[in-house]
BATORDREN-819781 format. One record per residue (C-alpha): z, x, y; residue number from 1. Coordinates in steps of 0.05 Angstrom, whole numbers, plus 5000, padded with zeros to 4 digits. Last residue first. Layout:
% BATORDREN-819781
Z, X, Y, NUM
...
//
This chain:
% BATORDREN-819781
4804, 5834, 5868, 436
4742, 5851, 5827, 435
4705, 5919, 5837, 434
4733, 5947, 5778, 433
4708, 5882, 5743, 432
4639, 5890, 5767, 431
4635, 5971, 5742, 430
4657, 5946, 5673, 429
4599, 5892, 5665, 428
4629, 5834, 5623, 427
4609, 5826, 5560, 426
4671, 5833, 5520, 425
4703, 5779, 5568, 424
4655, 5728, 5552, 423
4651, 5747, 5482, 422
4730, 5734, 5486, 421
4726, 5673, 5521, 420
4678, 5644, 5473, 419
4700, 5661, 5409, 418
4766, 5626, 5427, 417
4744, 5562, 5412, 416
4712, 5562, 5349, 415
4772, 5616, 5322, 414
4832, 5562, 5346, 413
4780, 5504, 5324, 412
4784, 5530, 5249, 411
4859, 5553, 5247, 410
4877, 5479, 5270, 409
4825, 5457, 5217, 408
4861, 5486, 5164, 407
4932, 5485, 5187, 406
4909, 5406, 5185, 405
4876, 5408, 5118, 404
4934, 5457, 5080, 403
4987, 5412, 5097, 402
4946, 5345, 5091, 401
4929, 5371, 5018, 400
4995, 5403, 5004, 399
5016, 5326, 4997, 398
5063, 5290, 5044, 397
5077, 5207, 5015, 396
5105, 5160, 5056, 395
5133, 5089, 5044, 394
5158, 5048, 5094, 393
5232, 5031, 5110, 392
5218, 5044, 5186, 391
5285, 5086, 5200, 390
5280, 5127, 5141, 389
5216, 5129, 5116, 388
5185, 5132, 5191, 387
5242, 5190, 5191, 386
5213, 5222, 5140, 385
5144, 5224, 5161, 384
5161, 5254, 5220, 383
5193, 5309, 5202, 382
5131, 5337, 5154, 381
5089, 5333, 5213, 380
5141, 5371, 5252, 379
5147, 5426, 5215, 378
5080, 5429, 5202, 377
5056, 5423, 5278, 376
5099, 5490, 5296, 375
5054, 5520, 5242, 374
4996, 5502, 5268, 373
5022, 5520, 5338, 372
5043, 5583, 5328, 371
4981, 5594, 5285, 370
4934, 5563, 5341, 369
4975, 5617, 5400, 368
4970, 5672, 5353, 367
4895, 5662, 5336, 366
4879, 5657, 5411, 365
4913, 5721, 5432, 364
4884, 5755, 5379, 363
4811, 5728, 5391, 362
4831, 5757, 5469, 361
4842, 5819, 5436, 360
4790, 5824, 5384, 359
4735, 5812, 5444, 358
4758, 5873, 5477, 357
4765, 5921, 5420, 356
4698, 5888, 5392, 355
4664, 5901, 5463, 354
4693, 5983, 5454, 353
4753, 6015, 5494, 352
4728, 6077, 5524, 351
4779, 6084, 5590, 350
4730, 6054, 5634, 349
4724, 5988, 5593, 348
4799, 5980, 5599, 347
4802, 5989, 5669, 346
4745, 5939, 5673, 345
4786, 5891, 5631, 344
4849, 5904, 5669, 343
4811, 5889, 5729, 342
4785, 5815, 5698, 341
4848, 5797, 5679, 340
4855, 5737, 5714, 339
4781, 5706, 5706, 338
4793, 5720, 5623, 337
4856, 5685, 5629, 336
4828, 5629, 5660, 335
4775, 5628, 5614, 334
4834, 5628, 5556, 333
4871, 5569, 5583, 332
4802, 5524, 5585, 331
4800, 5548, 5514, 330
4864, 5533, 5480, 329
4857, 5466, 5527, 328
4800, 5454, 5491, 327
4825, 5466, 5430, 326
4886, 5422, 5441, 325
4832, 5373, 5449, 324
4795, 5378, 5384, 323
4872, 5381, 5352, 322
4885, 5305, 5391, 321
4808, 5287, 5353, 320
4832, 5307, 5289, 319
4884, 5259, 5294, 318
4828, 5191, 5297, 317
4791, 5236, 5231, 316
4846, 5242, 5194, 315
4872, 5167, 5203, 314
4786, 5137, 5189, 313
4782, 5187, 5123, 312
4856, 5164, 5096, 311
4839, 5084, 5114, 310
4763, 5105, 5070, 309
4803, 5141, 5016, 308
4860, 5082, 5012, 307
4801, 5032, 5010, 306
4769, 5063, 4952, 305
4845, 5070, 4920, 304
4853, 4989, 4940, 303
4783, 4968, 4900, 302
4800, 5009, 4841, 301
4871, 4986, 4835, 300
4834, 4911, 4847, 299
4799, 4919, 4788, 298
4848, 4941, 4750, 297
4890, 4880, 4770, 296
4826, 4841, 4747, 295
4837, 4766, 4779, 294
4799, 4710, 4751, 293
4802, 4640, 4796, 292
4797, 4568, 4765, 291
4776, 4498, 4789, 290
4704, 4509, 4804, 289
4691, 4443, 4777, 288
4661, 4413, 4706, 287
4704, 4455, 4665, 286
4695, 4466, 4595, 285
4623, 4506, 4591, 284
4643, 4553, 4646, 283
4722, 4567, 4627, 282
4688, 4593, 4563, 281
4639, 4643, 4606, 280
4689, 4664, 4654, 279
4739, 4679, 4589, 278
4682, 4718, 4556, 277
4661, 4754, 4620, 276
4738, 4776, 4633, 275
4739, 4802, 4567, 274
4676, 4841, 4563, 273
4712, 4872, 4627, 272
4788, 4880, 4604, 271
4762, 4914, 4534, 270
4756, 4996, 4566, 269
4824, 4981, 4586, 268
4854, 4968, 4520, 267
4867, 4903, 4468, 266
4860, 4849, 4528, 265
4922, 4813, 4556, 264
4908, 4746, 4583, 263
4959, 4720, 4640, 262
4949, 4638, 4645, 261
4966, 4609, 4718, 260
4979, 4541, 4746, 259
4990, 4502, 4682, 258
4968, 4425, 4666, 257
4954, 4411, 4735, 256
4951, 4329, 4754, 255
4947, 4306, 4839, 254
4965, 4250, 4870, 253
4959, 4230, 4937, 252
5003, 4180, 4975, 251
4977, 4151, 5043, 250
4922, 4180, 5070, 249
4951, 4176, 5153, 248
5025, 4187, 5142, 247
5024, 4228, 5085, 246
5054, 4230, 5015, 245
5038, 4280, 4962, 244
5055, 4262, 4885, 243
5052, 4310, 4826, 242
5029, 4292, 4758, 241
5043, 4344, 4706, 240
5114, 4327, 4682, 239
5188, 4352, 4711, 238
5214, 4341, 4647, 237
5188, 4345, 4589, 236
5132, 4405, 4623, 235
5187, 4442, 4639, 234
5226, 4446, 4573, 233
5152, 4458, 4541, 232
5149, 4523, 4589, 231
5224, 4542, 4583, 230
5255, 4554, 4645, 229
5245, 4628, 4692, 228
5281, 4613, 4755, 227
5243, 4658, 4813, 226
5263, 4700, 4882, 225
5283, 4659, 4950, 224
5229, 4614, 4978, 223
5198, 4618, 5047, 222
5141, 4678, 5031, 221
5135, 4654, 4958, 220
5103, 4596, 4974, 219
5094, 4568, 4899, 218
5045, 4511, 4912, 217
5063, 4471, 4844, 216
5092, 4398, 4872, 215
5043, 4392, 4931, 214
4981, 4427, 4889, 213
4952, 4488, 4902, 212
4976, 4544, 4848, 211
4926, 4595, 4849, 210
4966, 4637, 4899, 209
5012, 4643, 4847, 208
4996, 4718, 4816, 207
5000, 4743, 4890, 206
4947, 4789, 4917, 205
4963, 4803, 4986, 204
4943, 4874, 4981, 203
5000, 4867, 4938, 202
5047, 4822, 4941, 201
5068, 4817, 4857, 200
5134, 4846, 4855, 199
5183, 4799, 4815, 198
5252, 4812, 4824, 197
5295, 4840, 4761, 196
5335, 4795, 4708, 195
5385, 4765, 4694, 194
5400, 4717, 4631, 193
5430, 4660, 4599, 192
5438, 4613, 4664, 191
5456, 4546, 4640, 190
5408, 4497, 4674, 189
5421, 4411, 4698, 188
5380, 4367, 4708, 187
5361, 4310, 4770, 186
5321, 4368, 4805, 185
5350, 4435, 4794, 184
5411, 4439, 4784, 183
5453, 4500, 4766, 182
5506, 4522, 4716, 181
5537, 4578, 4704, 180
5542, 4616, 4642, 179
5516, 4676, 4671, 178
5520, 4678, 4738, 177
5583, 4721, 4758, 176
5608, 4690, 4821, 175
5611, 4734, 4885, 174
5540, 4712, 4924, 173
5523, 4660, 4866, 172
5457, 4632, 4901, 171
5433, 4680, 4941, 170
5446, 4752, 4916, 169
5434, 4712, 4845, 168
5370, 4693, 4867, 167
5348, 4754, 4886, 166
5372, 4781, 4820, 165
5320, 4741, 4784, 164
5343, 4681, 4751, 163
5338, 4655, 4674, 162
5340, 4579, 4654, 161
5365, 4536, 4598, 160
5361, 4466, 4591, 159
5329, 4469, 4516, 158
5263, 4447, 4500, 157
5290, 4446, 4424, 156
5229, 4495, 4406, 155
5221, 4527, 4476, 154
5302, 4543, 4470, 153
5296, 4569, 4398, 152
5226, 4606, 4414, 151
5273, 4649, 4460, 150
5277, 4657, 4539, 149
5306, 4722, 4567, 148
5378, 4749, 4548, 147
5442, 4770, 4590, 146
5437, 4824, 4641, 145
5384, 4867, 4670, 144
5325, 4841, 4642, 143
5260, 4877, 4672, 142
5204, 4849, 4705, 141
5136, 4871, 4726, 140
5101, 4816, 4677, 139
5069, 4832, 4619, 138
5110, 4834, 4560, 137
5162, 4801, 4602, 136
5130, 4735, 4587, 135
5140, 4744, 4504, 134
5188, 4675, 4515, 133
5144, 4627, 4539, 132
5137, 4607, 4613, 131
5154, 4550, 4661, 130
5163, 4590, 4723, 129
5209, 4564, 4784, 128
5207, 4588, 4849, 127
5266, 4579, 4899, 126
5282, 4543, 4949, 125
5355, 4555, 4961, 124
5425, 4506, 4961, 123
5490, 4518, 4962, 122
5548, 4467, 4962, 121
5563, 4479, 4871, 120
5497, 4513, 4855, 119
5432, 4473, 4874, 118
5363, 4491, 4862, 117
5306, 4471, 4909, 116
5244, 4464, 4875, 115
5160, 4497, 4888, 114
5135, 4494, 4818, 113
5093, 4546, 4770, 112
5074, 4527, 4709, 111
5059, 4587, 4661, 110
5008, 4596, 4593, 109
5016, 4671, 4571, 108
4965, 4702, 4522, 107
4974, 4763, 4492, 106
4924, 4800, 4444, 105
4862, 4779, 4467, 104
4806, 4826, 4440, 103
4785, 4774, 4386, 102
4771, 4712, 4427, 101
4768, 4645, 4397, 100
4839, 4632, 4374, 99
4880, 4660, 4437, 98
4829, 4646, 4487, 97
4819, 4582, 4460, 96
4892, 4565, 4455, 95
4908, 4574, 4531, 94
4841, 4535, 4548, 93
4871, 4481, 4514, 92
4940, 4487, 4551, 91
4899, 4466, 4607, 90
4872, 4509, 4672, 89
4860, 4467, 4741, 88
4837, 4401, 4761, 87
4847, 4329, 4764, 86
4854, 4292, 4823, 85
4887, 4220, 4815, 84
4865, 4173, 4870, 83
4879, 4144, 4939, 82
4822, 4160, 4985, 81
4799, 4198, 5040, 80
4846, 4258, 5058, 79
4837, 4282, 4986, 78
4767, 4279, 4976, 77
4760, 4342, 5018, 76
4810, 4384, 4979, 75
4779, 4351, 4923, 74
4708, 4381, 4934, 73
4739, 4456, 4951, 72
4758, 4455, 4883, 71
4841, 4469, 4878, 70
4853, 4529, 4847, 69
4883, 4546, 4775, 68
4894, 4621, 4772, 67
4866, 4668, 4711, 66
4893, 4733, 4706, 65
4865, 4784, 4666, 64
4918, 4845, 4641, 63
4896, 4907, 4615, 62
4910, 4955, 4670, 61
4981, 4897, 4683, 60
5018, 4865, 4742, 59
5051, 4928, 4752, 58
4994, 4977, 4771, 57
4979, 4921, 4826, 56
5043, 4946, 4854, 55
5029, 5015, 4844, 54
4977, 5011, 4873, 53
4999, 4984, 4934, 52
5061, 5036, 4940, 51
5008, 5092, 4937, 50
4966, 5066, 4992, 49
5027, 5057, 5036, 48
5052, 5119, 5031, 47
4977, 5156, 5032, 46
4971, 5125, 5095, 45
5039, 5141, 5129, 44
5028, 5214, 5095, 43
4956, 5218, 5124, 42
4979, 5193, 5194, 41
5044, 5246, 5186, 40
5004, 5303, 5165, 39
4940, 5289, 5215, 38
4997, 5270, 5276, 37
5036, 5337, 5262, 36
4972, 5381, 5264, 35
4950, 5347, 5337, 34
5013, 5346, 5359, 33
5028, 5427, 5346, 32
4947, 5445, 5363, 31
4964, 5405, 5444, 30
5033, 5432, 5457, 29
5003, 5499, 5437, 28
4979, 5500, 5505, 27
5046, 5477, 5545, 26
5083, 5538, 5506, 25
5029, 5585, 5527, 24
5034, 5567, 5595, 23
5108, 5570, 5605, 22
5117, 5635, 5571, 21
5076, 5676, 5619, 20
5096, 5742, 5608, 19
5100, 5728, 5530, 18
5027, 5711, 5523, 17
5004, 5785, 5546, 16
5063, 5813, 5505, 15
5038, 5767, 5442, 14
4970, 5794, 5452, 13
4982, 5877, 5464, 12
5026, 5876, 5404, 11
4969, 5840, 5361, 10
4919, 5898, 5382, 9
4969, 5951, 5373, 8
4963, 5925, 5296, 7
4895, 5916, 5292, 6
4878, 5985, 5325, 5
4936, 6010, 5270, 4
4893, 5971, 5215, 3
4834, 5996, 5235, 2
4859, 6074, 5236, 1
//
């Protein structure tokens, strides 16, 4: 018996909302964008939250890196006088991290340098990294053709040099690179190797920012990918002095052993102690605040905190658009209510019940929010793919945003209707007879 008053119930609903089409079309407008802009916000969000972690995922969970950075002391001397500035990490503090601190089991001394590289008539600025040959160990890269640097060529400081396919897009455009040669300064390179692009830019967090001087400020947003060289093949020849020459100071010059020293700890749970060690040692040898630490895990931590707030802040600005299309659910329903009031009465007079009432304008609600909810998760999960597509960003749908925004759709549908139909179960039967 309930479930056949349920039943004629429904019929009774989508009949009353099917003889007047147009307005219960332009009232589900409101639940279907308000349900497709949570899924596609949160998807847009969760996109770009999961491609920033992953970036910083790259550079390393166990990984400290320490940056050389200018003091803010010399960056002020600088414009006033003519003198060599001294700062930044040394191949010393490379070896006492390796010799003096147990959990260290990698340690990676680079110099980073700002060059143009020639290749027959072309020309690119490009980034080169003075490194040692168990780089790749922790660096997002992966060789792709050829072979990396070996202790032969930092042995014998030999004039070899690996690119990153960005470089070869650039550079060689239809010539194979390895075995070619290319200049870079007054010397000349053999290419041994390919290998993938460095990813580092995340949440602006790039692995070079610590490089500050004229000669070593890698500004990876102009140049074209990186040239890996042997680190004692770059420090023979292209030195540690750089000069800077301005109009008003005259010439500057500044000396930075390495730009940036990657320290791998034995596990995660070791990265902190780690860090405090290498803080504390960097302390007690250097005189200036010359040096920046970077925890990639760290930052993963910071940027999934910030991904929950940025997710919170998106959900909450589309909620509002389904808080409307409730309103307009029931602003559409009052009317409704003031229209039918005879058949109410009628109704009423015949024996139907409040609850039969108030159950079938709480139908007539549900059906419009689940046509719309569902409606809305079509298109939110449209949306996102064409931002994907068209946009080239990142998105990511989960059955969370699915399940939140039918969810709260279904939620304000009920909150919202509960009113017009106790309004219209409590009307007086003998005043809505009377009503014309």
């Amino acid at each position: 018996m309930f479930l056949f008053r349920v039943k004629r119930t429904v019929k009774l609903g989508i009949k009353s909302l099917w003889m007047h089409r147009m307005r219960s079309i332009l009232t589900t407008l409101g639940i279907i964008f308000g349900v497709s802009s949570v899924i596609a916000m949160l998807a847009i969000g969760e996109g770009a939250s999961k491609h920033a972690q992953e970036q910083i995922a790259k550079m390393g969970s166990q990984n400290i890196i320490i940056k050389s950075v200018k003091p803010p002391e010399d960056q002020e001397a600088t414009g006033q006088q003519q003198s060599l500035l001294e700062y930044g990490l040394t191949y010393s503090d490379a070896e006492r991290f390796r010799n003096s601190i147990p959990e260290v089991e990698v340690v990676v001394p680079n110099r980073i340098l700002s060059k143009k590289v020639w290749y027959r008539n072309r020309r690119i600025d490009t980034t080169v990294i003075g490194t040692v040959p168990w780089y790749p160990e922790l660096a997002p890269i992966e060789l792709k053709m050829g072979r990396f640097i070996s202790s032969v060529d930092t042995h014998y400081t030999q004039g070899i040099c690996v690119v990153d396919e960005m470089v070869v897009d650039k550079l060689f455009v239809f010539d194979y690179p390895l075995g070619q040669d290319v200049k870079i300064g007054s010397d000349y390179y053999r290419v041994v190797g390919v290998v993938s692009p460095y990813e580092s830019k995340s949440n602006g967090n790039n692995l070079n920012n610590g490089a500050s001087s004229g000669q070593t400020q890698s500004q990876e947003g102009t140049n074209v990918g990186r040239i890996y060289i042997p680190l004692t093949t770059v420090r023979n020849r292209f030195g540690e002095i750089s000069i800077q020459i301005s109009g008003s100071s005259g010439a500057n010059a500044e000396r930075v052993e390495l730009q940036e020293i990657i320290v791998k700890a034995g596990n995660i749970g070791k990265v902190l102690p780690t860090r405090d060690i290498i803080d504390t040692l960097l302390d007690r040898f250097h005189k200036k605040a010359d040096y920046q630490i970077t925890i990639p895990i760290a930052l993963l931590k910071q940027a999934k905190e910030s991904a929950r707030i940025f997710s919170i802040v998106l959900g909450s600005i589309a909620a509002i658009s389904l808080l409307v299309g409730g309103i307009g659910i029931m602003n559409i329903m009052l009317a409704t209510v003031s229209e039918r009031t005879r058949e109410i009465g009628i109704r009423r007079a015949l024996g139907a019940k409040k609850r039969d009432i108030m159950l079938q304008f709480l139908s007539e609600t549900l059906l419009l929010t689940l046509i719309g909810g569902i409606s809305g998760i079509i298109l939110g999960v449209v949306m996102p793919l064409l931002v994907t597509h068209f946009a080239n960003m990142p998105t990511v749908i989960t059955v969370y945003s699915l399940v939140l925004a039918f969810g709260i759709s279904a939620t304000i549908g009920v909150m919202f209707g509960m009113y017009p139909a106790y309004r219209a179960a409590n009307m007086d039967p003998i005043e809505s007879l009377r009503h014309e």
